[in-house]
C-alpha positions as CSV (number, residue, x, y, z in Angstrom):
1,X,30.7,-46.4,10.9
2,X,28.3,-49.2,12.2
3,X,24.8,-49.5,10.7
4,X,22.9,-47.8,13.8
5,X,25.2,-44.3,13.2
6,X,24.4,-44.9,9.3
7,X,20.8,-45.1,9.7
8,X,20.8,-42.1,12.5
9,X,22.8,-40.0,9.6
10,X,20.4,-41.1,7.2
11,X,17.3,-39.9,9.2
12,X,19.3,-36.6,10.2
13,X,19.7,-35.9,6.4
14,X,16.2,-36.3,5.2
15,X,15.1,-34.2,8.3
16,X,17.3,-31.7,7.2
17,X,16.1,-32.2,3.6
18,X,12.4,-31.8,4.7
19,X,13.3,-28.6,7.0
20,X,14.9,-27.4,3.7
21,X,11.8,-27.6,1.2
22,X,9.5,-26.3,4.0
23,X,12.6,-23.5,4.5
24,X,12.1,-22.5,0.6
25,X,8.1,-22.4,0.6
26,X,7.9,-19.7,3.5
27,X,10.7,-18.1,1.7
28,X,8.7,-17.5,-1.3
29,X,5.3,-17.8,0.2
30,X,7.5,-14.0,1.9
31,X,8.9,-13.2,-1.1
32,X,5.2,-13.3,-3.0
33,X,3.3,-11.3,-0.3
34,X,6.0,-8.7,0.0
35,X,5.2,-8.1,-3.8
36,X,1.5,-8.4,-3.5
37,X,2.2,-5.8,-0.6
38,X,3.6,-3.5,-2.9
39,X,1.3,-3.9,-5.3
40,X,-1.4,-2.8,-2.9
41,X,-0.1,0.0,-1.9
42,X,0.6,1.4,-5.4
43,X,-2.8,0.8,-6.0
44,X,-4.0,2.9,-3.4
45,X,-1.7,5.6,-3.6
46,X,-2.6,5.4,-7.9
47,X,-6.1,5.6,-7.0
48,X,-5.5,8.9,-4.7
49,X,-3.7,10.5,-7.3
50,X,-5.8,9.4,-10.0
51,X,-8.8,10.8,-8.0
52,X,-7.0,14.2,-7.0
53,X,-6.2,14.3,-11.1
54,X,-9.6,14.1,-12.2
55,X,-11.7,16.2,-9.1
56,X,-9.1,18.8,-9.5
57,X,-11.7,20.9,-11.6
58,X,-14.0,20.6,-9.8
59,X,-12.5,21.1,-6.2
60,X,-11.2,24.6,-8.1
61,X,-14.6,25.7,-9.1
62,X,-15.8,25.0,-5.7
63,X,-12.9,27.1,-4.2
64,X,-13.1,30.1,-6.5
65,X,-16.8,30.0,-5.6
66,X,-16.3,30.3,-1.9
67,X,-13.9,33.3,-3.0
68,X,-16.3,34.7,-5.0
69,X,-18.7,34.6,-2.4
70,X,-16.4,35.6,0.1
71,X,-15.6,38.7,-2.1
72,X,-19.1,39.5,-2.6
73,X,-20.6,39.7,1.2
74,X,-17.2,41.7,1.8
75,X,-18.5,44.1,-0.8
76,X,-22.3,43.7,0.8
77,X,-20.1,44.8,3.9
78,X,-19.0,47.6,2.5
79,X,-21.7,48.7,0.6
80,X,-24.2,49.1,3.4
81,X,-24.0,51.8,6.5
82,X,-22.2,51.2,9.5
């Protein structure tokens, strides 16, 4: 191998050792947003079900009001001559 093939191998392999470091940062620079995706996500879905948890008593007293009142103009109905 003469010196000019050396030197090109020598270039080619720290090329190829650059290309590999940059190949391993995106990699986990991927590997760190995929997580951070997820952790988003259960985040917002925690917060919807956290929220539908603790309105729950209330959305049900709204909802047997508007039976309630429901119930009572049907009897208003009824009550009164056609």
């Amino acid at each position: 191998m003469n010196p000019e093939e050396k030197q090109l191998l020598q270039v080619t392999y720290e090329l190829a050792e650059q290309n590999n470091k940059m190949l391993k940062h995106i990699r986990r620079s991927q590997k760190v947003a995929s997580f951070l995706r997820f952790i988003y996500w259960v985040i917002i879905i925690g917060i919807g079900v956290g929220s539908f948890y603790f309105l729950q008593p209330y959305v049900d007293n709204i909802t047997n009001f508007i039976k309630d009142t429901g119930a009572t103009f049907n009897n208003i109905k009824n009550i009164l001559p056609k």
